[in-house]
N, C-alpha and C positions, 0 to 999 in steps of 0.2 A: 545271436548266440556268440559265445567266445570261443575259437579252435585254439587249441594248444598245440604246440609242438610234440611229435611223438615222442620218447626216449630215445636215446641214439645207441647205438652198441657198443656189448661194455666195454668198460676201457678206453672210448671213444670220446675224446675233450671236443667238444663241438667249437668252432671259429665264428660262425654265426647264430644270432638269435633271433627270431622271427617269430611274430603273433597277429594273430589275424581278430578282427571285432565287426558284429554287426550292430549297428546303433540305430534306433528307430528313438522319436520323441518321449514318448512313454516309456521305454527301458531309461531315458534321461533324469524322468521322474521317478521310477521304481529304481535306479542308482543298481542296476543289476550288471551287464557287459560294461557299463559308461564306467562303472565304479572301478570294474577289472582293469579298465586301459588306465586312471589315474593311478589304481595301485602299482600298475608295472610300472607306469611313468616315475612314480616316487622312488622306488626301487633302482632302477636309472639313476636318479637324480644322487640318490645315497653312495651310491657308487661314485659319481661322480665328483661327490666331495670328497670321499675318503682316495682319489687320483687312480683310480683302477680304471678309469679311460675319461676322453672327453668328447662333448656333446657331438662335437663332428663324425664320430664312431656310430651314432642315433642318426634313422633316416623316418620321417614318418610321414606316409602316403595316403592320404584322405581322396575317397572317391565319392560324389553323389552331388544331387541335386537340392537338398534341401540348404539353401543359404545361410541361413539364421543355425541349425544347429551345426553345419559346418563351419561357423564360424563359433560358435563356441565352445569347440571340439581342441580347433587352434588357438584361440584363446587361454582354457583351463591348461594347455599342454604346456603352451610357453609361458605360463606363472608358473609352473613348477620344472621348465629347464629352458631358461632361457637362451630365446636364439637356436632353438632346437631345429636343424632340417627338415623342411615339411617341404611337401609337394603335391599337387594334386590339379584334378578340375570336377567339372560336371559335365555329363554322360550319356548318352542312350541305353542304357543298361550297365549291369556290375556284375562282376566277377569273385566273387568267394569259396578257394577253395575250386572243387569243382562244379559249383553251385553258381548257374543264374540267380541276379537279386535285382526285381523289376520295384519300383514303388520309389516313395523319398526316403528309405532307408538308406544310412551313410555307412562307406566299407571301412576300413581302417587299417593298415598295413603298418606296424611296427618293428623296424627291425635295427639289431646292432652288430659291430663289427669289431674283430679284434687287433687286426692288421693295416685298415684301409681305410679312410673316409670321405666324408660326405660334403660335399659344399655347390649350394643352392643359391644361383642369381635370378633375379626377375629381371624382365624387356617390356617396357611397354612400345607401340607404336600407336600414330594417328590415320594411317589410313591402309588400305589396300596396298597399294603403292610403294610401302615403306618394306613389303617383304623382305626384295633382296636385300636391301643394306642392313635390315636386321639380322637375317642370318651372318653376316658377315661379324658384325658387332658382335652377337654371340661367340663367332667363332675365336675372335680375339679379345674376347674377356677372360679365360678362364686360361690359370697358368699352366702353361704345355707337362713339365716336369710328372714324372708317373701318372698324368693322366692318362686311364684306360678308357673310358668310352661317356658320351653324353646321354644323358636321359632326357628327353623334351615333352612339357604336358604346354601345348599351343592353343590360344584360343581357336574357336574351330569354324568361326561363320565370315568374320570381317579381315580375317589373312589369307595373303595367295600362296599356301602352302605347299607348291611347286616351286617358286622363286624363294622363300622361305629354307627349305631344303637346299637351293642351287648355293644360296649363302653362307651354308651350315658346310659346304663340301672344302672352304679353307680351311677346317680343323682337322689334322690328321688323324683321328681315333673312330671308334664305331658312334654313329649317330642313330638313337634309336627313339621312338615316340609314338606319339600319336596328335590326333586334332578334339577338342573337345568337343559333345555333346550337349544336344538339352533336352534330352527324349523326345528326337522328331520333329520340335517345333521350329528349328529354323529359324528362331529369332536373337538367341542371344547367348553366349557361352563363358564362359568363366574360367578361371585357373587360379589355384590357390596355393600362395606361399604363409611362410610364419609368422608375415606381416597382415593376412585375411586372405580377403575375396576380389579380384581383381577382374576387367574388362578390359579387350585390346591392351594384354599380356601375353607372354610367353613365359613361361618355369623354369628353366633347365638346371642338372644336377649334374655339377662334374663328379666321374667315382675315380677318385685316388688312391693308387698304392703297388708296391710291386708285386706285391700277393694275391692282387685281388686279377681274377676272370671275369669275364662276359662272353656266355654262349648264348648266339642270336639266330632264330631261324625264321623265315614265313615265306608261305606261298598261298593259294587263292583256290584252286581245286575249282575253277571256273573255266568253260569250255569255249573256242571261239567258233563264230558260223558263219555263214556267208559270206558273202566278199567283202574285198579290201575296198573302201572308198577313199578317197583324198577330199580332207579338208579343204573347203573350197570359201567358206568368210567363218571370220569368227572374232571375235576381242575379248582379248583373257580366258576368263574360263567359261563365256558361254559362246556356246556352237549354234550358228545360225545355219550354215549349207555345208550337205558332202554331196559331191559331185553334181554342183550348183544347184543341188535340191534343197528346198528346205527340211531343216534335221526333223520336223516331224511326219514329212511326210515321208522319211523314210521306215520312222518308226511305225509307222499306222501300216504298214506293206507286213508287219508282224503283230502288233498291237491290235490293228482296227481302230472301233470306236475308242477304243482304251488309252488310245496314242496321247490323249492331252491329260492322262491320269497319272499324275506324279508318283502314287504310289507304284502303282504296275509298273511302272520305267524303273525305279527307283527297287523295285523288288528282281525283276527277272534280266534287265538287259544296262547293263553298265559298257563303254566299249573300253577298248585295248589300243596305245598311238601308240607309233613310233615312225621314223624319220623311213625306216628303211625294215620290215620285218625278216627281210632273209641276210641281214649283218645285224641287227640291233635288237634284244628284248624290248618289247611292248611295256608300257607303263599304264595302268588300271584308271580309270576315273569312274566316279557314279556320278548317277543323276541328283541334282541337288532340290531344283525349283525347275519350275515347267512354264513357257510360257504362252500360250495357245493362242493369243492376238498377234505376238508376231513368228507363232511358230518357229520357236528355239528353246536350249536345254540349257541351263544352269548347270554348270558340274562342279567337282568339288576340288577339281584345280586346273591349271592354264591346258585350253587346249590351241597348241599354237597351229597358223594358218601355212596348208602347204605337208604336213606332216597326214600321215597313213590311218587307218581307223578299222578297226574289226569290233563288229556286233561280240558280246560274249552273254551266255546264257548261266544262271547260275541255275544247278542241281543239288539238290538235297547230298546229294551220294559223293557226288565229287569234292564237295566242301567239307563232309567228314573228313572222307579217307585224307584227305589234305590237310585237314588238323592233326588228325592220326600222326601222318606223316612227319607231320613238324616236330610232335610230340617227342614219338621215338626216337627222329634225330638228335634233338637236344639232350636228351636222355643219354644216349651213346657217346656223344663225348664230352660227358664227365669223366674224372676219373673216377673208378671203381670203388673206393673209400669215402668221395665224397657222395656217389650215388647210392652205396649201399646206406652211408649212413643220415643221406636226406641233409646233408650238410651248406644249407643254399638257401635262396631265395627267391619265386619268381614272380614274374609280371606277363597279363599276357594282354596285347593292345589287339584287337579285332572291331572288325566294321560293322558300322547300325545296319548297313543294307544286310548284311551277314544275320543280324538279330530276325531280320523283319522275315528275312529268306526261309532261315529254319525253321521258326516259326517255334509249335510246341516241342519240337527236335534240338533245341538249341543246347538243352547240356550236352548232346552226344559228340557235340565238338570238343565240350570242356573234357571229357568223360570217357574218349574213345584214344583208343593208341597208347593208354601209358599202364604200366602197373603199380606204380610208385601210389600206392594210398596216400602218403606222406604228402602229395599236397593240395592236401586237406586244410593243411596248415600254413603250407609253405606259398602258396600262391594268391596270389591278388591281381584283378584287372576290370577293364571296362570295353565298351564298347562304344566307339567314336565317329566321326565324320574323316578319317583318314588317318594312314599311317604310315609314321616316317621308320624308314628302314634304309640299312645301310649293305649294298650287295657289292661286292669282285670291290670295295673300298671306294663306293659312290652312293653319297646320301639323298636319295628321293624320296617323294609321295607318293603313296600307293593306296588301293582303294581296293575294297571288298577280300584282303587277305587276313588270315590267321598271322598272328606274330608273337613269337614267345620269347623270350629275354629270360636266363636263368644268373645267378652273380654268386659267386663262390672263393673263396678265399685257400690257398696253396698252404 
């Protein structure tokens, strides 16, 4: 289906324009939502010739798994505005509106800008290893001048998206993103620019201009239990001992038989590190792959040796009211004119473990805490293998959190 934009109040000239598309292969044939996004795209384009703005003003945000029609989504788009901003990847699920969209249906975020713009590099790297100097690269590609903050769609399996982030922290602006998905499977992620479909990339979109905001919030609503153990061997991101036990056979002391079941791990007990938990915020990891021959955990970023570790339990209840929470904050500081009149556009990055967690519960994240009906229209997002937030002006990976990103123009 296509959401439109609600009407704004009157007398009220909107700053941005935002439309949201769901695309399945069949609606490509039947030319129904597919036809709507080329007509608004043409519409753009008309505009653009007659100088009432330029392409960099267009941001268009493609989410999904199906290859082939996400790439001909980018294709049709950039014949009719070339060099158009796009971004995207593939997913564990998508975000529409307030609406879960599970299946090869592709999402579509269009939006334009009056004041601000948009400009999208790609990174490729060759291996694991190449994280940090990536981030760094990124950080100094993009020119410093009114940029207000980074948006990142990283591939999501073969980057150390902890060093990743440590690299991205030379940029002085908000760095915010996420890790890409592939519903579950663990083998291979993708990210897409106006150039296609790319593998071991990175997307980021610098958002330019003195008018333009970014309200950023997440947190996790995930509880911690038991003791603290010390990491005791480990190499990058997989944890072999805490407290010279093997890390499954800690987990089977809660698991049981279940202890070598990657989903069970993967669904209820993600841990919390930090160097020091009574001076330092703990930073989140989930389970990735499971390895039961040499009893050890894959996680989904570095967990360094010598650093602190708390079990954490995810709860149905706590990870609402913590979406709630995010909700309403970002809601509150907008300003009153831009909130009354829906004058914005969001994105919300959240974790597959989060999908898998809620289970048939999962809109009530999308659904719970806000009364803004408005975005309905206004919002677009997915759910990934990790997400990059930027907290007290320090860019890290986090795991199993809610994060919402709102972008408005003064």
């Amino acid at each position: 289906m296509s959401v439109n934009p609600t009407t704004n109040h009157q007398n009220w000239i909107p700053s941005i324009t935002t439309k949201s598309y769901r695309i399945s292969k069949k609606q490509i044939l039947q030319q129904e939502v597919y036809q709507q996004l080329l007509s608004d795209l043409q519409n753009y384009q008309q505009q653009i010739q007659q100088g009432v703005f330029n392409s960099n003003q267009l941001l268009m945000i493609v989410l999904g798994n199906d290859l082939a029609l996400v790439k001909k989504i980018i294709f049709d788009a950039q014949n009719l505005i070339t060099n158009l901003p796009t971004a995207g990847c593939t997913t564990a699920g998508n975000i529409l509106g307030l609406q879960f969209v599970a299946g090869p249906d592709v999402v579509v975020q269009l939006n334009g800008v009056t004041q601000s713009q948009f400009h999208v590099q790609s990174f490729s790297f060759q291996s694991y290893e190449d994280s940090y100097e990536l981030g760094r690269r990124m950080s100094r590609s993009f020119v410093k001048d009114h940029l207000q903050a980074l948006l990142v769609f990283s591939e999501g399996i073969s980057i150390n998206g902890a060093k990743l982030t440590h690299g991205l922290r030379e940029i002085a602006v908000p760095v915010l993103g996420v890790l890409a998905g592939d519903d579950f499977k663990t083998v291979a992620t993708y990210v897409f620019d106006q150039q296609g479909v790319h593998n071991k990339s990175v997307v980021a979109i610098g958002l330019y201009g003195e008018h333009l905001h970014v309200v950023a919030e997440s947190e996790s609503g995930l509880s911690s239990f038991g003791i603290e153990r010390k990491v005791t061997k480990s190499d990058k991101n997989i944890l072999y001992e805490l407290d010279h036990r093997p890390v499954l056979d800690v987990y089977s002391e809660y698991l049981g038989e279940n202890a070598a079941d990657k989903m069970a791990i993967h669904l209820m007990y993600s841990i919390e590190i930090s160097e020091n938990f009574q001076r330092k915020e703990g930073l989140i990891r989930t389970p990735l792959l499971v390895d039961p021959v040499n009893k050890c955990i894959v996680f989904t970023g570095e967990i360094p040796q010598g650093e602190f570790v708390r079990l954490l339990l995810a709860q149905t209840s706590g990870m609402i009211d913590a979406a709630a929470m995010i909700s309403d904050s970002c809601q509150k500081q907008l300003p009153e004119s831009i909130r009354q009149n829906a004058d914005y556009f969001s994105l919300v990055f959240s974790c597959a473990s989060r999908c898998m967690g809620l289970g048939s519960r999962i809109e009530d994240e999308l659904q719970t805490g806000t009364e803004d009906i408005q975005l309905e229209s206004k919002q677009l997002g997915l759910y990934g293998y990790g997400e990059i937030v930027t907290r007290n002006q320090v860019c890290s990976l986090m795991n199993q959190t809610f994060s919402k990103v709102i972008i408005y123009e003064d």
